[in-house]
C-alpha positions as CSV (number, residue, x, y, z in Angstrom):
1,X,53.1,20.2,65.9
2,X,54.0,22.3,69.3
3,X,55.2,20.0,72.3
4,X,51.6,20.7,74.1
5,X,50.0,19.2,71.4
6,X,52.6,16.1,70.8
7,X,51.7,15.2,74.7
8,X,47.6,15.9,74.0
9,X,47.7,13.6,71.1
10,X,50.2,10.7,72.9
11,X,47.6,11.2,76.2
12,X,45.0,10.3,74.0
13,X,46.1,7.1,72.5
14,X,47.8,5.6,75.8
15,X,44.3,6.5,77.9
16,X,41.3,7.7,75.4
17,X,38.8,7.5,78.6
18,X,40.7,10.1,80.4
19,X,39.3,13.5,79.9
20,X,41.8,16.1,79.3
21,X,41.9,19.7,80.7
22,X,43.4,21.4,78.2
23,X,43.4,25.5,78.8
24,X,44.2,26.5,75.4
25,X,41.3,26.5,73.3
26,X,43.3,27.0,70.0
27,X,45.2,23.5,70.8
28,X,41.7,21.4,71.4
29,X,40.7,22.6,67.6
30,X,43.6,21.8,66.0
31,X,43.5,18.3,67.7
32,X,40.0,17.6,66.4
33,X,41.4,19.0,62.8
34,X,44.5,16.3,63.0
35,X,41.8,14.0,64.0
36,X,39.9,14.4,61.1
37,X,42.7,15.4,58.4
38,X,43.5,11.5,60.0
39,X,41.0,9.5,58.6
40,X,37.6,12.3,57.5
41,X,36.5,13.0,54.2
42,X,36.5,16.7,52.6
43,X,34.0,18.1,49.9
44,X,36.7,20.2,47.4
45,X,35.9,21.6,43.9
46,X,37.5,21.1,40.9
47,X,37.6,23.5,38.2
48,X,37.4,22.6,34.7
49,X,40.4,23.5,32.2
50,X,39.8,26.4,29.8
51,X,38.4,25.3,26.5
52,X,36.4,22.1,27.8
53,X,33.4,21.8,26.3
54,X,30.6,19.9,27.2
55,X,31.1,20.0,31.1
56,X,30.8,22.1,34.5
57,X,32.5,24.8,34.9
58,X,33.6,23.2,38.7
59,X,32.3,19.6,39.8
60,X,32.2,18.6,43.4
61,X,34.7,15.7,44.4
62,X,35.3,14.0,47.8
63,X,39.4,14.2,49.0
64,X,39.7,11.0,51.3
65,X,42.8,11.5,54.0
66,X,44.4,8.6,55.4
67,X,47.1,6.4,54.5
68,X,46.0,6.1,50.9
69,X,44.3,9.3,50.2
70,X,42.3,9.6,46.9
71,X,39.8,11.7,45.2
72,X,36.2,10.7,44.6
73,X,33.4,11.6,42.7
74,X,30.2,12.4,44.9
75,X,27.4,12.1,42.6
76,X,27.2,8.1,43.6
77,X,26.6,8.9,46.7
78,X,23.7,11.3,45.5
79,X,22.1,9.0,43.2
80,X,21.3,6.5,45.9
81,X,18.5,8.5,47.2
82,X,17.4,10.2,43.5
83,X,13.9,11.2,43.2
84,X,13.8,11.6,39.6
85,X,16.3,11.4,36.5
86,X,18.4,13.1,36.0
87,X,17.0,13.8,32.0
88,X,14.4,12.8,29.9
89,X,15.5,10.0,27.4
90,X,14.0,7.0,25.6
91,X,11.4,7.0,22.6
92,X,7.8,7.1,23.1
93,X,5.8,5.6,20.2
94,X,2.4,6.7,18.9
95,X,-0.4,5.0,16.8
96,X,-1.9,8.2,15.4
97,X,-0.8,11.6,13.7
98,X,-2.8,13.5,15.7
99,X,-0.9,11.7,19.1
100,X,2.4,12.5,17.5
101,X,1.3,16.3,17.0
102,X,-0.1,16.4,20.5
103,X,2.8,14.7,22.3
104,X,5.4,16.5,20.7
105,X,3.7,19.7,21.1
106,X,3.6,18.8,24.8
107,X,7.6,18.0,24.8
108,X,9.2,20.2,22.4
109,X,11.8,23.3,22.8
110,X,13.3,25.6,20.4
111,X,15.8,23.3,19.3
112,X,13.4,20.3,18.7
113,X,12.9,18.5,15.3
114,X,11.3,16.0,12.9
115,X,12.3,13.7,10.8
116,X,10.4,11.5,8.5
117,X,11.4,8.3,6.2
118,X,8.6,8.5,3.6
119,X,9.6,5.3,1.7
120,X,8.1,1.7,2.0
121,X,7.9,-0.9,3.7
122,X,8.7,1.5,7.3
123,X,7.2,5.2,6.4
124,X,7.7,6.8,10.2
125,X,8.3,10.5,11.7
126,X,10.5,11.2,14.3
127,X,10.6,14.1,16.6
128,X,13.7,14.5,18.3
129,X,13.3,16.8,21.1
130,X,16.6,16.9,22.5
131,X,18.3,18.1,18.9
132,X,21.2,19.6,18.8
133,X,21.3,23.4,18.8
134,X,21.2,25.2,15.7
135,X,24.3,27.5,16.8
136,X,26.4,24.2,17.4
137,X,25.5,23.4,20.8
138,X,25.6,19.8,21.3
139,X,23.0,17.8,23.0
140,X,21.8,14.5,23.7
141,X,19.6,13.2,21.1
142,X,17.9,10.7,23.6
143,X,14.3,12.0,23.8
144,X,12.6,11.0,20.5
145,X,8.9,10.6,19.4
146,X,8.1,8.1,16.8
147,X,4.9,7.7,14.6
148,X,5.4,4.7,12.5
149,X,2.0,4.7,10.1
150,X,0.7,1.8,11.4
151,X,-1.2,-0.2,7.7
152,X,-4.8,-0.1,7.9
153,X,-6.3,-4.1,7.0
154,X,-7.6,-2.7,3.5
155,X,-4.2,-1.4,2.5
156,X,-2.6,-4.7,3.7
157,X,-5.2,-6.9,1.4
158,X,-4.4,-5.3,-1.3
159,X,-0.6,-5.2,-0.5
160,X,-0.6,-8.8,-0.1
161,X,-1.8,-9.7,-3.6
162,X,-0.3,-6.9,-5.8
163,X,1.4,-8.2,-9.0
164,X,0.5,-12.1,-7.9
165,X,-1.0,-14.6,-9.9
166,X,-4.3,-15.8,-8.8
167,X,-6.7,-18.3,-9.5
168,X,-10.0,-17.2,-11.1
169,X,-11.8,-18.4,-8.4
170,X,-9.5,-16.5,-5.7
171,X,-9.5,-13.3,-7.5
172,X,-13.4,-13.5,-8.2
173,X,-13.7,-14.1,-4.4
174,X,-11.3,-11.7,-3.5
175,X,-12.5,-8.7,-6.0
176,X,-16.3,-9.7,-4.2
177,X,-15.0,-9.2,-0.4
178,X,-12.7,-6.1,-1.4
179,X,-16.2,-4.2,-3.0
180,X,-16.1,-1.6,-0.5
181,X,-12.6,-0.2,-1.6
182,X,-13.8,0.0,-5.0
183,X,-13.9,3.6,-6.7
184,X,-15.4,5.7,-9.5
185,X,-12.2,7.6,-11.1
186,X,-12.9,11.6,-11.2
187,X,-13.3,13.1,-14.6
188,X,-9.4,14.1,-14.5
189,X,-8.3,10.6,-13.2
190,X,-10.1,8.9,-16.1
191,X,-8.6,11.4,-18.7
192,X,-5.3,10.8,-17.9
193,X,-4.8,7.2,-17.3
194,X,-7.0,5.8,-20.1
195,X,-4.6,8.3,-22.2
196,X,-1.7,7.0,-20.6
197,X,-2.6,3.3,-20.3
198,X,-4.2,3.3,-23.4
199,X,-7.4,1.2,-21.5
200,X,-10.6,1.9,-20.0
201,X,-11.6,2.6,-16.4
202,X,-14.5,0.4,-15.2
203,X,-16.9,2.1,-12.5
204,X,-17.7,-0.2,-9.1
205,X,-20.7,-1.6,-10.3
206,X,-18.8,-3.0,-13.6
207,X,-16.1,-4.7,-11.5
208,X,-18.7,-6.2,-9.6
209,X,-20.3,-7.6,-12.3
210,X,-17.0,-8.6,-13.6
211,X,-16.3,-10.9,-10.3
212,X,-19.8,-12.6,-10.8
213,X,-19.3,-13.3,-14.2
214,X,-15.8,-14.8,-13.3
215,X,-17.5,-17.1,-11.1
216,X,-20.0,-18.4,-13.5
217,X,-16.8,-19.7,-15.9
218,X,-14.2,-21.2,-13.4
219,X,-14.6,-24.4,-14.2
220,X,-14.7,-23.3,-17.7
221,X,-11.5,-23.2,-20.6
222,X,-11.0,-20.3,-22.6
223,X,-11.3,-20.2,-26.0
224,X,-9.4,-17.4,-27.0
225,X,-8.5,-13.7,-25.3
226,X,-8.0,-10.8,-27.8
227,X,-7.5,-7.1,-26.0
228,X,-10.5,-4.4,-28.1
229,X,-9.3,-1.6,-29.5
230,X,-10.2,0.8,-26.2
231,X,-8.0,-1.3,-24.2
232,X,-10.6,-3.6,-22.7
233,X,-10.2,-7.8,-23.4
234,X,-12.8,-10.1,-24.7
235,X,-12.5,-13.3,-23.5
236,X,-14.1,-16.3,-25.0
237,X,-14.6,-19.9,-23.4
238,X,-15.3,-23.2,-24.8
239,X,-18.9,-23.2,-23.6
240,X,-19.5,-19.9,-25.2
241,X,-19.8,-18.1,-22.2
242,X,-22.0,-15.7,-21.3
243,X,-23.1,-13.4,-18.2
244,X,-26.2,-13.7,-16.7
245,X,-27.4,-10.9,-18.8
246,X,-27.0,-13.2,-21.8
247,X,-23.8,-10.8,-23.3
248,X,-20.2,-12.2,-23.6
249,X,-17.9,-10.9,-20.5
250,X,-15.9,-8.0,-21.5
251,X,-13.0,-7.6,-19.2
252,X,-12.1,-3.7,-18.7
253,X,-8.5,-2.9,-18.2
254,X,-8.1,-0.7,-14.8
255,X,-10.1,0.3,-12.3
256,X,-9.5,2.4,-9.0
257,X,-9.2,1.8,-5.6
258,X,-9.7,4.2,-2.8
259,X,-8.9,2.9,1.0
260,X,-6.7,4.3,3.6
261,X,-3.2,3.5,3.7
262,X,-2.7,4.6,7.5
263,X,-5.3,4.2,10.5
264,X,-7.2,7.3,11.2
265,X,-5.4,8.9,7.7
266,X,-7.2,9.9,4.5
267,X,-7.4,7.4,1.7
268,X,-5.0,7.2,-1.1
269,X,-6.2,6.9,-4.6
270,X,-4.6,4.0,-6.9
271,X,-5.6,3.1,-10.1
272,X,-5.2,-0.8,-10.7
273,X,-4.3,-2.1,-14.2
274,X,-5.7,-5.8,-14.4
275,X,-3.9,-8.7,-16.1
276,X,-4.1,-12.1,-17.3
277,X,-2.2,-15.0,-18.2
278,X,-3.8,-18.4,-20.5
279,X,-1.9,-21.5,-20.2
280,X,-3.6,-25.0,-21.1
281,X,-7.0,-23.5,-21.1
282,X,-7.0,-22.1,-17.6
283,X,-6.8,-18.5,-16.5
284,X,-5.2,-16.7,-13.8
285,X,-5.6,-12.8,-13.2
286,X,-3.2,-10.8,-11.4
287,X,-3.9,-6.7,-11.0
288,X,-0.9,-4.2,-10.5
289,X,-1.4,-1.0,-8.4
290,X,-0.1,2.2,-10.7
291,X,2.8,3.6,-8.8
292,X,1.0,3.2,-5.4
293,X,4.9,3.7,-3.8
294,X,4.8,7.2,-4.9
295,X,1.0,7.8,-3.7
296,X,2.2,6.0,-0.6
297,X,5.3,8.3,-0.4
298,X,3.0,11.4,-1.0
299,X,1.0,10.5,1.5
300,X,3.7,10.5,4.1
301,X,5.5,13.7,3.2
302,X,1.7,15.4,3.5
303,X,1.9,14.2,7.0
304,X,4.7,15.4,7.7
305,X,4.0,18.6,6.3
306,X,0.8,18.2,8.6
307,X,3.0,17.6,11.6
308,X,5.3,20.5,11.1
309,X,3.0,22.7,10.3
310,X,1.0,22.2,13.6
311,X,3.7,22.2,15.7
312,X,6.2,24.8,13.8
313,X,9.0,22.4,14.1
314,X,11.8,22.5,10.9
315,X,10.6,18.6,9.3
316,X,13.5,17.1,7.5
317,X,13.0,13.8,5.0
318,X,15.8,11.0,6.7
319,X,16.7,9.8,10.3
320,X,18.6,11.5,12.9
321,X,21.8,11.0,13.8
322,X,22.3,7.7,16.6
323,X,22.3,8.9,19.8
């Protein structure tokens, strides 16, 4: 610092009201720069080191001067008067197929994908729109979609009591109420699973009758239970029972159920092998749905076939990676 400016600087701290008359104009700047070199703050940029990846190029950072100078990010002081964020993140969740298809379609990019678990008890699909790129790229993974397959009432019923002894009673009541779900098998359902099962299919109306005839006998003890040579059972109580037509009850060995697994999805198909078990004279029924995981499953992976189809995003059965 020149003498001129030493005495400028000392007039100013012994007398700051007095109003200097300083000719050279040069001098006055350079005062106001020691001034605020003193104590300001100055917006530098910072370049990033070669082979970085991930980041700027060059980032903004505040330089402090003073006694204890330091270097500062600025964003802080940016983010106090944000007026939006700064990405998209979280996970929306849908209740229908058709909602997933739409929203993603309103979200997605090039590098956007689905993923779908397609096995029981939590089938979902999960669009990730933020996926990383397909040349390597990295990206955030925090912008997902999720359709979780939400179970209809008449899938959970007959969820509920799969494989379960029941009372005759119950399971007359409960074959009654579930009447609506009840299916004929088509001409190559029936040829297969009789062959395979070696038993009969029963038609709607002969289930129905069945449940009727159940509730006729349940305070009745059987007699004796011998399975017919097509696969069907003839069961015989102590009262020699009979339906109300007058003819012993003939208990066929499968029969097909046809309900929606999913709301607003097509119905699934599932044959239903029925069972019984005699002990003291009392009988309880249970039925078992024929591989309804892998009809479930199939179900699923057509959706998701749906979904990728309609929105020509790659689908991949399994979860993405945690973001």
């Amino acid at each position: 610092m020149s003498e001129t400016e030493t005495a400028a600087v000392e007039q100013l701290i012994a007398a700051p009201e007095t109003i200097l008359r300083i000719d050279d104009n040069d001098v006055l700047e350079r005062i106001i720069k020691l001034g605020s070199d003193a104590e300001g703050i100055e917006i530098i940029t910072l370049q990033a080191p070669e082979g970085v990846v991930g980041v700027p190029k060059a980032v903004p950072v505040a330089r402090h001067h003073g006694a204890s100078p330091k270097l500062a990010g600025v964003k802080e002081f940016f983010d106090a008067y944000r007026i939006g964020p700064e990405r998209r993140k979280g996970t929306a969740a849908v209740t229908t197929l058709q909602s997933f298809v739409a929203l993603v379609t309103r979200h997605m990019n090039a590098d956007s994908v689905i993923f779908a678990n397609t096995s029981w008890p939590n089938p979902k699909l999960t669009a990730v729109i933020d996926y990383h790129q397909a040349d390597g790229g990295a990206r955030f993974c925090n912008h997902k979609i999720d359709y979780s397959f939400p179970i209809t009432p008449e899938f959970k019923a007959w969820m509920d009591y799969n494989g379960k002894p029941i009372g005759q009673g119950d399971f007359a009541a409960f074959l009654e109420d579930r009447v609506a779900d009840l299916a004929a098998p088509y001409d190559a359902e029936r040829a297969d699973y009789e062959r395979l099962l070696n038993t009969k299919f029963a038609l709607p109306n002969e289930i129905v009758e069945l449940s009727r005839g159940l509730q006729v006998t349940v305070a009745a003890n059987v007699k004796n239970a011998h399975t017919l040579q097509n696969g069907e059972v003839e069961i015989v109580w102590t009262e020699e029972h009979r339906d109300q037509t007058g003819a012993k009850i003939i208990v066929p060995g499968l029969f097909m159920i046809a309900v929606p697994a999913f709301i607003d999805g097509d119905p699934i198909r599932l044959p239903a092998r029925l069972r019984y078990r005699v002990k003291e004279g009392k009988i309880t029924w249970s039925y078992h749905l024929y591989k309804w995981d892998f009809w479930l499953r199939e179900r699923v992976k057509e959706d998701l076939d749906t979904a990728a189809k309609e929105t020509s995003l790659p689908a991949f059965e399994g979860k993405p990676e945690e973001a």
